[in-house]
N, C-alpha and C positions, 0 to 999 in steps of 0.2 A: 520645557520645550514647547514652542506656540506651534500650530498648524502648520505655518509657512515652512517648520522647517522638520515635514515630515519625511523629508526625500535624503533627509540626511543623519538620521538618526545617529545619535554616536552610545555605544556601549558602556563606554567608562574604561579606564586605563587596566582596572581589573578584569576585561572581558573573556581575557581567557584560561584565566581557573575559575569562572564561573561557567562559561559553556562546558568545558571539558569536565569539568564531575555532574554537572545535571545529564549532559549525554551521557557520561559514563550509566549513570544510576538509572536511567531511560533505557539506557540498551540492556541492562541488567535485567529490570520489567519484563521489558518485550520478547526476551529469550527465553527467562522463564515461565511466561503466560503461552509464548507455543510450544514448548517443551508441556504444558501441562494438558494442553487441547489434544496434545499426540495421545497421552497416556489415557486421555479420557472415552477420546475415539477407539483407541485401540483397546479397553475393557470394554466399551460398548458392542466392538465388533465379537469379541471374543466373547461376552457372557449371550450373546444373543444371535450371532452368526448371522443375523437379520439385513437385507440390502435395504426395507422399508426403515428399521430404527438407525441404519448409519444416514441414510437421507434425511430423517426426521434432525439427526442430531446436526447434518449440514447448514440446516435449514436456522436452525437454535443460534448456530454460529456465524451468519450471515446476514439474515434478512433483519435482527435489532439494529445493528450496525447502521444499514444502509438506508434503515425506514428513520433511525435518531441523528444521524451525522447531519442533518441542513441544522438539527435545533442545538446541537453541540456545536456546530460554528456560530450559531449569535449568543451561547452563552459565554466563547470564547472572546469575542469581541466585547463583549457585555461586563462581564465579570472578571477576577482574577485570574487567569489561565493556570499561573503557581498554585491556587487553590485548588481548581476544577483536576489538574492534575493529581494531586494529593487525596483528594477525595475520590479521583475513579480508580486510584491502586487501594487506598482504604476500603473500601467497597469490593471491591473482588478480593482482596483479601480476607475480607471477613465472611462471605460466603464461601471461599473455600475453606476455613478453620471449621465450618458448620460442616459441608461436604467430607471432609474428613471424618469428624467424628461420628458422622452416619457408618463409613466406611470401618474405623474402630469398632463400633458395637454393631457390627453386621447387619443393620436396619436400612439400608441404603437400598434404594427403590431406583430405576431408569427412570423415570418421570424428575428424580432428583440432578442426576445428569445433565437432563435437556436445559432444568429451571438456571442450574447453574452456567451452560454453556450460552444460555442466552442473554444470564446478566452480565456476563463478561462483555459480550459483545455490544449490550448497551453503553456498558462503561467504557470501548473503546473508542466506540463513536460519540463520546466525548472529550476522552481524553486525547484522540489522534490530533483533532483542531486545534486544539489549545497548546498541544506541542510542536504541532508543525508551525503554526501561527507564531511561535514564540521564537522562531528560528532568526529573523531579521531585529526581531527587541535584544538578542544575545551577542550577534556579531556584527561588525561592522561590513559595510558594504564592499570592502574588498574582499572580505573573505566568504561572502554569502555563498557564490557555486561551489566550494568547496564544501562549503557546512551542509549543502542541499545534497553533494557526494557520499558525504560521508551520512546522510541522513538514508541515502536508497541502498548504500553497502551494507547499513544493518538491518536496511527491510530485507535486502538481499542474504544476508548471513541469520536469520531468524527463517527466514526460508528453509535454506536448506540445512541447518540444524539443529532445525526441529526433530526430528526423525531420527537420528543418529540419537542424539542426547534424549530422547523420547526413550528409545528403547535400551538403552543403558543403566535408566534410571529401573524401567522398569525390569530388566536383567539381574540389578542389582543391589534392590530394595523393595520391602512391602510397597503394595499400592498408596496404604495411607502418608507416608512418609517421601513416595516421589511424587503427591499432590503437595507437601509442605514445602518443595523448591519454589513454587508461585511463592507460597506467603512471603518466603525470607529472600526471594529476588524484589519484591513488591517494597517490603522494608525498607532495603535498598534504592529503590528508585525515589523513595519518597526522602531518606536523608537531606540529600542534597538543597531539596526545594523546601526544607525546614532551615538551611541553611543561607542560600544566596535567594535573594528577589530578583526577580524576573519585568524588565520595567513593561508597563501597559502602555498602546500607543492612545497619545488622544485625540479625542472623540472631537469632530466637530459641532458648534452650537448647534441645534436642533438635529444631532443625527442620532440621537439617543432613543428611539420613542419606548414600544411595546414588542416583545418577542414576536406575536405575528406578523408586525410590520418591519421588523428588522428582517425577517424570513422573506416574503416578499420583496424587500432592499436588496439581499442576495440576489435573487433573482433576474430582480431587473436591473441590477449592474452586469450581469453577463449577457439577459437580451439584448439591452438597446447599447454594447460595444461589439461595432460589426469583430473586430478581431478577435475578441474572447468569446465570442457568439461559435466563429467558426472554428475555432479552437479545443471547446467543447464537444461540438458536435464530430468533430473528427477523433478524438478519443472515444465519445461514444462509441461509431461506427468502426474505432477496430478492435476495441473490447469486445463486440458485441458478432466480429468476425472469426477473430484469435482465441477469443478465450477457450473454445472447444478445443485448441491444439493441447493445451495440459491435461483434460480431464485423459483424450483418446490416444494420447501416445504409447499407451501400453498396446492399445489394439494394434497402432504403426507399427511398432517392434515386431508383435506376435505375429501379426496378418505380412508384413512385406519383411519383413530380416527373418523372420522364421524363427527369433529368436525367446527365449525364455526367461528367467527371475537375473540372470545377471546381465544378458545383455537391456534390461531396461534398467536397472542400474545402474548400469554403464552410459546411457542417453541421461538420467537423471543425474548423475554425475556433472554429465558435463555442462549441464541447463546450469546446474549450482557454479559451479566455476567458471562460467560465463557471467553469469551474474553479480559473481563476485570480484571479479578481473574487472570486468564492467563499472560495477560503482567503484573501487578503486581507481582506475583511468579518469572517471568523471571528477572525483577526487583532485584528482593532479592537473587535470589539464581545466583553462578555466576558459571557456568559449566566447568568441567577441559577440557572435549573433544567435542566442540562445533556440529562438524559431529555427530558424535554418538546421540545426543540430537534431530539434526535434523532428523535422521533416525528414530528414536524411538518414539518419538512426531509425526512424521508421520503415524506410524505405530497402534498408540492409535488410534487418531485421525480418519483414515477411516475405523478403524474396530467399532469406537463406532458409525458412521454414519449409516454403516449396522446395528447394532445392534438397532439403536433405528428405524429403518424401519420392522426390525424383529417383533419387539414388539405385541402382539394381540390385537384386536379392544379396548378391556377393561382396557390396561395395558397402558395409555397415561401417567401418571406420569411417570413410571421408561422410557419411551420412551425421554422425555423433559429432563431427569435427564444425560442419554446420551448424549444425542443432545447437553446440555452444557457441560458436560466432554469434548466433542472431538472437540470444539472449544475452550478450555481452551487449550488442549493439542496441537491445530495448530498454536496459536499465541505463545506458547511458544516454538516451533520450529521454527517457524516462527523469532523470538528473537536472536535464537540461529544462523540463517542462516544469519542475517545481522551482529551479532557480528563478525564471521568468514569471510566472506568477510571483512570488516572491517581491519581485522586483517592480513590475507594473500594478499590481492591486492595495489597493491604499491602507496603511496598515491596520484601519479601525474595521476595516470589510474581510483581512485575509481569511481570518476561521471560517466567516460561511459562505466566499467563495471557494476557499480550497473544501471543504466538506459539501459542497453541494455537488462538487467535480464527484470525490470519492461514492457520493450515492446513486450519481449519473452512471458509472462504469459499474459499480455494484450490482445493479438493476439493470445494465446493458449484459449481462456474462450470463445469467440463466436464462435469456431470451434467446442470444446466440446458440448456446448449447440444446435447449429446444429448439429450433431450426436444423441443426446442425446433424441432431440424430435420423430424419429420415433423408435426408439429402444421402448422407453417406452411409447406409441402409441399401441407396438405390445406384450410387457410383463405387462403393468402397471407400475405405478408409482412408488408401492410398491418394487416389484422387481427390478425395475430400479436402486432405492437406494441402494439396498442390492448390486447388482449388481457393481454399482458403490464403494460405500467401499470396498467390497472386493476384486475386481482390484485393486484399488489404493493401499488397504495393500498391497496385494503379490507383487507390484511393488517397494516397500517400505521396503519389506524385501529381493529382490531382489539385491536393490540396496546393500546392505552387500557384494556382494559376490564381488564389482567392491575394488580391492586394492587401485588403485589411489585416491576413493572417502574416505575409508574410513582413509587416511591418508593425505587425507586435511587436514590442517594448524596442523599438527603434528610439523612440524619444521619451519613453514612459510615460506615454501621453494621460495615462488613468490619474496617475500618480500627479502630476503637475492641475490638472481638472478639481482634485479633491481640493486641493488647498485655494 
């Protein structure tokens, strides 16, 4: 395949028993690596009751990811992705085969916990690129918003059962033995990529250099395109508004419904099945103007957050009825904003632009969430909500007015430049 015909990539006539068993064996992974982050958090909570050591273990789980994911996309672009994949489930599987057997002969230290929670997280911010990256080398261009659907329906379903299946395991078997679902989910996800290749797209003459400067490359393929410039930056800014609505909704519940352990349940329910309904839908339906969808989806979405904060003390169903509408309506934006990058980033760049996104919003959510605590401190919870959607709308309808954004991948102009 020469350069000129990188806009058209074709899979091969066996494209789709090879996506569907590497997703199957991916989704495998993914479920069981939150399934095991649950059990880990929740010994952690439980041997030490501690708000300092569950924060510290946040932190474990978080800040590798987000501080490694720009250098996991140029090894993505760089290297095998089939490989990088294989070696970041190898790797966390074989520190948890070590974490277990601490767990076994009772010598298992919290300090052991954290090392482990944070090499995971290393290994996801590299393994995330090289899978998302590998989405358009699998399927063919008709069927890419669909595979990017079905790609947010399992961040969506590893979401929300995490915690069910977390606590089942841990209901219903020793600890050391519901950390060995990682290993032999991990097995799993690596079969497949021992079996089918995954093709690499290629590299134009001199676009290969040195990891620093392929990092840099990132970069400055997102500054100097006014459209993915503003594109960024508007993710940024509602990660960076929103993301305090997941930590504090137990307070919304408690503080404005007056309610307790099931009616937050019952809101987290519906977040899950919103989100799930949601990547589904996006699944099915495959959108002419993917921006537009992302703008719009935006625009639901934090005005039905206000809205279900709006809600009066006595009106907690049509509040929770909300509450999953506007999580339906983010992952199906959310759907729509990985099929367009996808689509207009040229496929030797996707890893570390899409991974430079993911460390952008990573890095925007605890800045939010510190802002966010004395504001609402000093208005309430309540209003904080309201507050928060509808910023994030009017920023959402703001964003309309940027030309460049809204004629993103109108012509796939990134994409035609490269070659």
């Amino acid at each position: 395949m020469s350069v000129g015909d990188e806009t058209t990539h074709h899979p091969g006539a066996d494209w789709r028993s090879r996506f569907w068993c590497v997703f199957a064996g991916q989704a495998s992974s993914l479920v069981g690596s939150a399934l095991t982050q649950f059990v880990l958090l929740w010994w952690i909570t439980d041997a030490t009751g501690s708000v300092s050591a569950l924060a510290t273990a946040g932190l474990a789980a978080l800040l590798p990811q987000a501080l490694i994911g720009p250098f996991g996309g140029v090894l993505a672009d760089r290297y095998s992705r089939r490989l990088l994949m294989i070696a970041a489930d190898a790797v966390s599987a074989s520190c948890m085969l070590v974490l277990i057997a601490l767990f076994l002969s009772g010598r298992v230290e919290l300090w052991h916990a954290y090392i482990m929670i944070a090499v995971r997280s290393t290994m996801q911010g590299i393994q995330q690129p090289a899978a998302t990256a590998s989405i358009p080398m699998l399927v063919p261009e008709s069927f890419l918003s669909r595979a990017a659907g079905l790609d947010r329906t399992l961040a969506s379903l590893t979401i929300v059962a995490a915690a069910p299946l977390g606590a089942l395991a841990i209901g219903t078997m020793p600890l050391g033995l519901a950390l060995g679902i990682d290993v032999a989910t991990a097995v799993v996800g690596i079969m497949p990529l021992l079996v089918f290749r995954i093709p690499q797209p290629v590299v134009p003459d001199g676009g290969q250099t040195d990891v620093l400067s392929e990092l840099r490359d990132g970069a400055a393929l997102v500054c100097t395109h006014k459209g993915l410039r503003h594109l960024y930056m508007l993710l940024a800014a509602l990660t960076l508004i929103v993301m305090p609505s997941s930590t504090l909704v137990i307070l919304l519940v408690k503080e404005q419904f007056l309610g307790g352990a099931v009616e937050v349940a019952l809101m987290e329910s519906a977040a899950g099945a919103g989100l799930i309904a949601g990547g589904i839908a996006a699944t099915l339906r495959v959108p002419g103007r993917q921006i537009l969808w992302v703008l719009w989806c935006s625009v639901l979405s934090s005005f039905t957050f206000a809205l279900a904060a709006l809600m009066p003390t006595d009106l907690f169903w049509p509040a929770v009825a909300w509450w999953g509408l506007g999580h339906a309506a983010f992952v199906m934006g959310d759907a729509a904003r990985l099929t367009l990058l996808l689509r207009v980033v040229p496929l030797h760049q996707q890893g570390r632009a899409l991974s430079l996104l993911t460390s952008v919003t990573a890095l925007a959510g605890p800045v939010g969430i510190g802002l966010a605590i004395p504001i609402g401190e000093w208005i309430g919870v309540r209003w904080l909500f309201v507050l928060m959607g509808a910023v994030a709308g009017c920023v959402s309808l703001l964003a309309f007015s940027s030309a460049p954004l809204r004629q993103l991948g109108a012509d796939r102009d990134m994409r035609q430049a490269s070659n």
